[in-house]
N, C-alpha and C positions, 0 to 999 in steps of 0.2 A: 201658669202665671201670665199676666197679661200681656208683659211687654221681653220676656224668654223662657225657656224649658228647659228642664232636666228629662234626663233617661239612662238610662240602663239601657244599657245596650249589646249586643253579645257580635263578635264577628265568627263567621264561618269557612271552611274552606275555597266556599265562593264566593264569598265577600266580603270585604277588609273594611275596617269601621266609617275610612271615608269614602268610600262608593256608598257607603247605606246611608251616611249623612247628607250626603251629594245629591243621592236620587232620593230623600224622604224630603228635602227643602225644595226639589223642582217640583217634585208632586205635590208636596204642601203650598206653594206660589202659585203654582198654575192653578188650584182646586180655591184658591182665596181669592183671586184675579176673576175668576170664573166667576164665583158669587158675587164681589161687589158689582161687578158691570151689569150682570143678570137684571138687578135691581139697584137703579139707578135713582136713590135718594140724594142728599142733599152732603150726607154723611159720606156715602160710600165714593161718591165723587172726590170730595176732598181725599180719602184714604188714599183712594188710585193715584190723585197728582203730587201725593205725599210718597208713593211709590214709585209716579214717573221721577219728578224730583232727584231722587236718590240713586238713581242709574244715568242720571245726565250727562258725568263724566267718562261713566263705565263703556267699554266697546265691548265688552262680552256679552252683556245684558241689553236686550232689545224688550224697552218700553217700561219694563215695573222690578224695581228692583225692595224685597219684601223681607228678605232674612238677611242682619249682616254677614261680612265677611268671619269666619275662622269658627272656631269652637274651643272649647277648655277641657278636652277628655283626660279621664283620669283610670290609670289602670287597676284595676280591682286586683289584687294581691293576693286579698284575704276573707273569708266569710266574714272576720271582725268588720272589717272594712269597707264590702257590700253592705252588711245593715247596718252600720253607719251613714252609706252613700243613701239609703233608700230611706231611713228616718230623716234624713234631712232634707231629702226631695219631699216627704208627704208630710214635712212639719214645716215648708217655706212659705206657704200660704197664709199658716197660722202666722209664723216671726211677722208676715208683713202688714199685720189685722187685716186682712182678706176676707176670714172663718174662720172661727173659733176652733172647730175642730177639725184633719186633717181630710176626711172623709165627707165634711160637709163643700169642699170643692170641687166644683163639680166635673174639672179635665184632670182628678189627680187620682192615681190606682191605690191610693188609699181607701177607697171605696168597695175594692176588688177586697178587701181584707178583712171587710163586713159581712152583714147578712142583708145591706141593701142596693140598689139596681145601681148600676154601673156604667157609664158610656162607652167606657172603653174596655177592649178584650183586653188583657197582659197573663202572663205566665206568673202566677202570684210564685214565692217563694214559700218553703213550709215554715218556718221558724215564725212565731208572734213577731206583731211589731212594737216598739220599746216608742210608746208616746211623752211629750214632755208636759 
């Protein structure tokens, strides 16, 4: 989505869901940070001081601050429950007219669930997906 993301996500013995949120938003900042400055359009300019901007109060963050604060994780229970989480991650696109279809966006693993190319690697699930 343009302006947040959904995932799935799994914690393991060695690492707990906010270390992987923690380190997947500094690597994501610095790796965004990285390219607007790289290429210094007119656009990306603004982006960065829309990023300086929003750390101006912050003393933890030095210079761009890119992902809000917190997250809204929700604990999977249930297989009912996981493909429920994951049809509604690759049908949020479509609710928003983004793309018609779930698979036609092109950062969603809805695509992983076809027989066409894919951006992203994920661990697809076996079970169909239930589209609306």
């Amino acid at each position: 989505m343009p302006n947040h993301v959904h995932m799935i996500i799994q914690a393991t013995e060695q690492f707990t869901i906010s270390e992987i949120l923690r380190d997947l938003k500094k690597f994501t900042a610095n790796t965004i940070i990285k390219k607007l400055s790289d290429k210094k359009t007119v656009e990306n300019i603004n982006i960065l001081n829309k990023f300086r901007e929003a750390d101006k109060h912050l003393t933890r963050i030095r210079n761009y601050k890119v992902w809000q604060d917190g997250n809204r994780p929700k604990l999977i229970y249930s297989n009912k429950f996981l493909w429920e989480k994951l049809n509604y991650i690759h049908n949020n696109p479509v609710e928003k007219e983004i793309c018609n279809k779930p698979w036609d966006y092109l950062f969603s693993s809805a695509t992983n669930y076809t027989d066409k190319y894919s951006l992203l690697d994920v661990v697809c699930l076996s079970v169909p997906l239930k589209t609306y």
